[in-house]
C-alpha positions in Angstrom: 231.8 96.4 -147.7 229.0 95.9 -150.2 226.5 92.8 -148.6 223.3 91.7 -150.1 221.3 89.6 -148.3 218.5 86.9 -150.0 215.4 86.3 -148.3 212.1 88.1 -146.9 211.5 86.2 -143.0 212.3 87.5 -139.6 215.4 85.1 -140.4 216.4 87.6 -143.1 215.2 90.9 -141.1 217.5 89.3 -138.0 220.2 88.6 -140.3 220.2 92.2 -141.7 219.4 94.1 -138.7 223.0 92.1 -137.1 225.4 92.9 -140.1 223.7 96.4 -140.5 225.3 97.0 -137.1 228.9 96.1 -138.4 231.4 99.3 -138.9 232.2 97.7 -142.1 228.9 97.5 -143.9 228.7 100.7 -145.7 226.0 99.2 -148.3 223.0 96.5 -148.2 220.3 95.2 -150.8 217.8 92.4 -149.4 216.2 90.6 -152.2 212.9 90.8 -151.4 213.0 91.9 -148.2 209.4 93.1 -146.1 208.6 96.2 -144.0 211.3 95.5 -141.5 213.7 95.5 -143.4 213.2 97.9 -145.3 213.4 100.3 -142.1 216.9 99.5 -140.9 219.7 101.7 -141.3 223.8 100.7 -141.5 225.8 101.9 -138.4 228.4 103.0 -140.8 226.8 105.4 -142.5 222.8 105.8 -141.7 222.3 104.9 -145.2 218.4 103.0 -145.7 219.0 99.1 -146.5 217.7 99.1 -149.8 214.9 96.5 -150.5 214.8 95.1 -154.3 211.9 93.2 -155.5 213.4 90.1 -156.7 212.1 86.4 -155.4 214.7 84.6 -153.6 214.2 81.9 -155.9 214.8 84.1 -159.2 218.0 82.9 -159.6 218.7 83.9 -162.5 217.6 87.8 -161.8 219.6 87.7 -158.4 223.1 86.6 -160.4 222.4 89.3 -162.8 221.5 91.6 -159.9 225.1 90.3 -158.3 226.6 90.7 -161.5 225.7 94.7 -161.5 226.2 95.9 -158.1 229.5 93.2 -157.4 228.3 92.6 -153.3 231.4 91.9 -151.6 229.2 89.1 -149.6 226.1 87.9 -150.5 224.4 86.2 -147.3 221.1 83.2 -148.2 218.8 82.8 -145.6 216.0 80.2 -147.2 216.5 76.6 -147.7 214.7 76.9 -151.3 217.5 78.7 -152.7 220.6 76.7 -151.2 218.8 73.4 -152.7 218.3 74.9 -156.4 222.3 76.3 -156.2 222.5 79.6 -156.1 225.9 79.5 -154.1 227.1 77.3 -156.8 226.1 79.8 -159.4 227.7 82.8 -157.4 230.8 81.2 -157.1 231.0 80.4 -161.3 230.8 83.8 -161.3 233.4 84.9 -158.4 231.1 85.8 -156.2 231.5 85.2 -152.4 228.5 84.3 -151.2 227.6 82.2 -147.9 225.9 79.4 -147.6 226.5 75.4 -148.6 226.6 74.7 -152.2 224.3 72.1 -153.8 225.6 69.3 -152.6 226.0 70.2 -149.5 222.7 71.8 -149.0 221.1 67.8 -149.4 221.3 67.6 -145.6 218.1 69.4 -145.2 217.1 68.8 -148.8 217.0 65.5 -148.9 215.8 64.0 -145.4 216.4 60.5 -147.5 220.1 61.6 -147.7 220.3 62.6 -144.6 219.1 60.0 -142.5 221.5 57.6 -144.8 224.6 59.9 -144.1 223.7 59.6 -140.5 223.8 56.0 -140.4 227.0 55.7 -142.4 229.0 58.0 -140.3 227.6 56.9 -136.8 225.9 59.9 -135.8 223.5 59.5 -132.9 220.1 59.2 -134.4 216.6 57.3 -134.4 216.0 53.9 -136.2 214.6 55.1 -139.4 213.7 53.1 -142.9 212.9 55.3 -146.3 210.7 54.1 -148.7 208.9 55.2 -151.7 206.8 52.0 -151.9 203.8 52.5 -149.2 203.3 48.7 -148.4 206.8 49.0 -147.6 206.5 51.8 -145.6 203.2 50.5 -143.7 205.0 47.4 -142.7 208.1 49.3 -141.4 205.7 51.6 -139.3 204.1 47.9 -137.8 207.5 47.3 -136.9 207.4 50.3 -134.3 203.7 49.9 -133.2 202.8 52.9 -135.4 204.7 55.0 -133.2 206.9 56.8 -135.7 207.4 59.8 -137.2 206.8 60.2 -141.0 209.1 62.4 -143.2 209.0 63.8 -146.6 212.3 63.9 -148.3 212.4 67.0 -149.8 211.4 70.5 -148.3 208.1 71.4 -147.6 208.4 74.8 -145.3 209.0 73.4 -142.0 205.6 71.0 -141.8 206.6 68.4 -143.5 207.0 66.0 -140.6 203.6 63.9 -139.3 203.8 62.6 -135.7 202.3 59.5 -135.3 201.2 57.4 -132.2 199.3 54.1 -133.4 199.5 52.6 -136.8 196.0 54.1 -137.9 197.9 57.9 -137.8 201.0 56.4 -139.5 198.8 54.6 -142.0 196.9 58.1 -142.6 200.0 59.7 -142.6 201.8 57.6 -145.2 198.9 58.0 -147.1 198.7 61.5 -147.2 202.4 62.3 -147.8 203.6 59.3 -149.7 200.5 58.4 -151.9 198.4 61.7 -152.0 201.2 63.8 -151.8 200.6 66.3 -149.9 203.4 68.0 -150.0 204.1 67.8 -153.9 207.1 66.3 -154.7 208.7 66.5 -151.5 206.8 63.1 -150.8 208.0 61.2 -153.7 210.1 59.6 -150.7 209.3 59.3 -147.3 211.5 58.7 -144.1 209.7 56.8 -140.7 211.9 57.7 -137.8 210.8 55.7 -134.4 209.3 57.7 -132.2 211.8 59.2 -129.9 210.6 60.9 -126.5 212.7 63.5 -124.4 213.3 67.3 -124.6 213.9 68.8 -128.3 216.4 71.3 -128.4 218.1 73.3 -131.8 221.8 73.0 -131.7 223.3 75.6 -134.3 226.7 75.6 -135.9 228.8 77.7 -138.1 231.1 75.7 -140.5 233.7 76.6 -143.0 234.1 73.5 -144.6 237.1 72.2 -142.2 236.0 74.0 -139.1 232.5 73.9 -136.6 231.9 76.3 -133.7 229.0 75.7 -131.9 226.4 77.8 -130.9 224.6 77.9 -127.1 221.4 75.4 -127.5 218.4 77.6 -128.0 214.6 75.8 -128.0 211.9 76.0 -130.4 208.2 76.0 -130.4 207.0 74.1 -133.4 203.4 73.5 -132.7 200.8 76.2 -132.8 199.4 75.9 -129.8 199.9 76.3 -125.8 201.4 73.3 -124.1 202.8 72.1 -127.7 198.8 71.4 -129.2 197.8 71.9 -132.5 199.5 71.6 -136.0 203.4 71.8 -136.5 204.3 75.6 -138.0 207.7 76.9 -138.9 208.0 77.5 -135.5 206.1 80.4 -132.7 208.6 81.1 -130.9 211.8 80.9 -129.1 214.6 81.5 -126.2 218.4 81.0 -125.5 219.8 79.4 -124.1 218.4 76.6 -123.2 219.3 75.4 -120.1 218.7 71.3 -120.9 222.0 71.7 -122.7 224.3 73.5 -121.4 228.3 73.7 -120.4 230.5 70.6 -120.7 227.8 68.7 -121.7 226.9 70.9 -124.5 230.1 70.7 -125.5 230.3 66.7 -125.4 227.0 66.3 -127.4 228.4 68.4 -130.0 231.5 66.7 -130.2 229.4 63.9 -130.7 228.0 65.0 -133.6 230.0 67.2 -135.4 233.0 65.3 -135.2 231.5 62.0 -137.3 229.5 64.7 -139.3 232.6 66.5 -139.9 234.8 63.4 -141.0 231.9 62.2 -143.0 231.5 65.5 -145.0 235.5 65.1 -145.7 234.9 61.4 -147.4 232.2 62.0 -149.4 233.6 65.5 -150.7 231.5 67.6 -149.3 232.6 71.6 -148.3 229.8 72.9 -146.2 230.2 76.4 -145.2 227.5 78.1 -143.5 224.5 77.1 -140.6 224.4 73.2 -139.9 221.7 73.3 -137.6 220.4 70.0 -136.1 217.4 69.3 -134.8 218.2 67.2 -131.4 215.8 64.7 -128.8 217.5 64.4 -125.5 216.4 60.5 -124.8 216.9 58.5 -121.9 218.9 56.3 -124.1 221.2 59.9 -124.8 221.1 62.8 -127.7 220.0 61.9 -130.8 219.7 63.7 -134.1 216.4 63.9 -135.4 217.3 65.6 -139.0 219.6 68.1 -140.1 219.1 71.6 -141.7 221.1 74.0 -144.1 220.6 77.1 -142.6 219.5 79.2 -139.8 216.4 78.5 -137.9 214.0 81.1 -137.8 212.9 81.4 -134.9 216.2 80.5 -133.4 218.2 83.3 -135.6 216.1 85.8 -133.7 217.1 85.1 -130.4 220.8 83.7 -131.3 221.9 87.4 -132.5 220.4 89.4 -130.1 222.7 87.5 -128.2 226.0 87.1 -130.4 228.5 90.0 -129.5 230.6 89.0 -132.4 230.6 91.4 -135.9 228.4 89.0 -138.0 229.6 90.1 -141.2 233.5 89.3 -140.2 232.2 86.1 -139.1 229.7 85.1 -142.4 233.3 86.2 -143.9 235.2 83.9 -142.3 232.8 80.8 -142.8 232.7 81.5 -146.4 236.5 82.1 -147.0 237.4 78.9 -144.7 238.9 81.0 -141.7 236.9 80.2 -139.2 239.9 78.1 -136.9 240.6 80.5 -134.5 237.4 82.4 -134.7 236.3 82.7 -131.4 231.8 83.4 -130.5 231.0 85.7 -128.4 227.8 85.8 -126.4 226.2 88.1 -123.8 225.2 86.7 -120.5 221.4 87.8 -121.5 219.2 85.3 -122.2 216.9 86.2 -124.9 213.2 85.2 -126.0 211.0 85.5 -129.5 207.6 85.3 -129.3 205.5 85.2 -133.1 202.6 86.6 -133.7 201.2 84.9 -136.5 197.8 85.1 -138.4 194.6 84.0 -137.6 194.3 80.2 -139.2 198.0 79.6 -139.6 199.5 77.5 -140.3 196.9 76.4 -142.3 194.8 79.4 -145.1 194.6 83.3 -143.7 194.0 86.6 -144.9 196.5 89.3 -145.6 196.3 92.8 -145.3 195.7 93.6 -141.9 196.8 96.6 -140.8 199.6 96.5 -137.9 199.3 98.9 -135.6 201.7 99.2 -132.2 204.8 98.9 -133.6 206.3 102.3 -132.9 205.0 101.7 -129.4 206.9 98.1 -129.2 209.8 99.9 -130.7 210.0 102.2 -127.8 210.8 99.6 -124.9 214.4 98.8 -123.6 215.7 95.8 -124.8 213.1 94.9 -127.4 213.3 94.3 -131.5 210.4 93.4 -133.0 211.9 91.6 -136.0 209.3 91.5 -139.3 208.4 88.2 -140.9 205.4 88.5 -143.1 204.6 92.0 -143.3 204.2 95.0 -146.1 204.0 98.0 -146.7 200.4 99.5 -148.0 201.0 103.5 -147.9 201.6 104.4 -145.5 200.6 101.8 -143.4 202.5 98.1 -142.5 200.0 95.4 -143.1 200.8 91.7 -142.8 201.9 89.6 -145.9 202.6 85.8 -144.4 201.4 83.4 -142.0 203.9 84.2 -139.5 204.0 88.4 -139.7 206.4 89.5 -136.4 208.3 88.0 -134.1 208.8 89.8 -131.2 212.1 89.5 -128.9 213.2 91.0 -126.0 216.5 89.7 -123.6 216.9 90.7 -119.9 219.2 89.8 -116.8 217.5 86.2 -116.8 215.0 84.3 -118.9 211.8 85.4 -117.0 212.7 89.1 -117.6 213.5 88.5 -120.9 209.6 86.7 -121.1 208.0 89.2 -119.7 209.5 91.9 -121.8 208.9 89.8 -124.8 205.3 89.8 -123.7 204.9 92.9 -122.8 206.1 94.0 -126.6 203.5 91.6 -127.6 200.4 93.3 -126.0 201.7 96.6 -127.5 201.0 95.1 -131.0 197.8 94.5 -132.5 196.0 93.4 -136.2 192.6 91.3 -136.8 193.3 87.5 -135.6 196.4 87.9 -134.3 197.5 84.7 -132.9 200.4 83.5 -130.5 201.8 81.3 -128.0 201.7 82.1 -124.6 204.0 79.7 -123.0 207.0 80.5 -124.8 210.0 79.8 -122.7 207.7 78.1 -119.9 209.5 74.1 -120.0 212.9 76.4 -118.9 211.4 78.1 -116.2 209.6 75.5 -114.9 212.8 73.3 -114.5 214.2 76.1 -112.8 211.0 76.5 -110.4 210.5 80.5 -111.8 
């Protein structure tokens, strides 16, 4: 089984590193790939995965690419491409590729048509209005005491979502996204959420159009700083499971969710097959949904297939072909943690080019991957190439182990301005009194 995979994050190297392991994979391209990547090796065979420089938003050089080699899966890890329809493309061309086609990739496209789809279907969400018109918006924000959160519609790498606590932050932050645009074009239209308050949590699901099986709840760290301070990022880190969610009651909230999400996808002609992963706020008032996204999380992919016991190509197969109905996940009891070590002044401007030195050492401990997000190599040298450059996870025989081998991989590593969280994990084990 031929597999290319599209992408260049520690989502991608996760994704890769998972299917490399499959028996059946006896050959693998990532378009671009990084460093990472470019140093894993199939089970199968030992044959290199074979990095080839093409953007994952050169669509048309990756369908002539598919068109060449004839991957018997092609796997997308970025939103970017799933919104400009690559899947739609591959399929014209009988490819099988994985991933929700155009139209179904508007969930986390369009926060707009999300929010919208929400409401139609009753799934459990926040009150929200969108606008385009900023008095419009300012007096909807009044409404909710400036206590809001303000959206932009279209994708905008994780940070395009301003948290607001009085109306002179929403007023800035309509301003900003809505007026000066911030965020380009994905602020032509904004969505204000009220402001919920509870415990976030990532829910993760695996659809084949028909079918959802849900994933363990995992927890991300959006904000770059200790005790959730500073700016949002794509995310610095995260664990699984997450015990705020957890057993029947996981399995209840899903329900909850899915099932109106599935029935709506079914009336408005949508086939979604791949990652519906919704972002969730545990309120006193009960779960609600505060958007939906197209793909894998990253850093929740990390620490979901360290985990998974399953053979991810069969299953990527299965979603893609529609089989998925008596698919059953497999997880290991290990609980599993992802700690990112970023560069210094994300996620706002930094330098690249800093050598990375440590990771053979890192590579050495039990029960560690150190996972490669923005990195290159320079020689014979890795350097880092991103804002976020590793992401370092490690599981163990209970979360704190699994945190403390995470971090102990993490002291191993070192470039200029390296930058991470410390408290990854820390809300869990403090419930749990460890």
């Amino acid at each position: 089984m031929k597999i290319l995979v599209i992408g260049s994050g520690g989502r991608e190297h996760a994704l890769v590193w998972k299917l490399a392991q499959s028996p059946r994979v006896t050959r693998m391209w990532c378009a671009p790939g990084n460093a990472g990547i470019a140093g894993e090796r199939l089970a199968a065979n030992n044959r290199p995965v074979e990095c080839v420089s093409l953007g994952a938003e050169d669509l048309a050089a990756l369908r002539a690419f598919a068109g060449e080699n004839r991957p018997d899966l092609t796997v997308v890890g970025p939103d970017n491409p799933l919104a400009l329809g690559i899947v739609d493309l591959f399929r014209q061309d009988g490819h099988r590729i994985w991933g929700p086609n155009r139209k179904a990739a508007q969930f986390e496209a369009s926060k707009v048509f999300s929010q919208r789809f929400m409401e139609k279907y009753g799934i459990p969400t926040a009150r929200a209005g969108t606008f385009a018109d900023a008095a419009a918006a300012l007096d909807f924000a009044a409404s909710l005491g400036g206590r809001c959160a303000v959206k932009a519609d279209g994708l905008a790498l994780g940070k395009g979502v301003l948290i607001c606590r009085g109306m002179a932050e929403a007023g800035q932050a309509i301003q900003e996204v809505l007026v000066k645009r911030a965020f380009g074009g994905a602020g032509a239209h904004i969505v204000i959420q009220e402001l919920l308050e509870g415990m976030e949590i990532s829910l993760h699901a695996l659809c084949d159009g028909r079918t959802a099986k849900l994933f363990p709840a995992s927890q991300d760290h959006k904000r770059a700083l200790d005790g959730d301070a500073g700016l949002n990022t794509g995310g610095m880190g995260a664990y699984c499971p997450a015990p705020f969610l957890a057993g029947p009651e996981l399995a209840a909230v899903g329900a909850g969710i899915l099932d109106p999400w599935l029935r709506g996808c079914l009336a408005e002609g949508i086939d979604f097959r791949g990652i519906l992963y919704p972002g969730v706020m545990l309120t006193k008032d009960g779960p609600k949904v505060l958007e939906f996204n197209a793909r894998f999380g990253d850093p929740e992919t990390q620490v979901y297939l360290t985990r998974m016991e399953n053979d991810l190509a069969e299953l990527l197969t299965s979603s893609a072909d529609g089989t998925l109905e008596n698919v059953e996940l497999k997880w290991s009891p290990m609980p599993s943690v992802c700690v990112v070590m970023a560069s210094a002044g994300y996620p706002g401007s930094y330098a690249k080019g800093k050598p990375i030195r440590g990771l053979d050492e890192a590579a050495r401990l039990p029960n560690t991957k150190v996972f490669h997000a923005g990195t290159a190599n320079a020689g014979d040298q890795v350097v880092t190439n991103g804002g976020r450059v590793l992401g370092v996870t490690a599981w163990g025989k209970d979360l704190s182990a699994a945190r403390a081998a995470a971090y102990a991989a993490v002291e191993t590593i070192h470039f200029e301005g390296a930058q991470f969280r410390r408290d990854i994990g820390s809300k869990a084990l403090d419930r749990a009194g460890g």
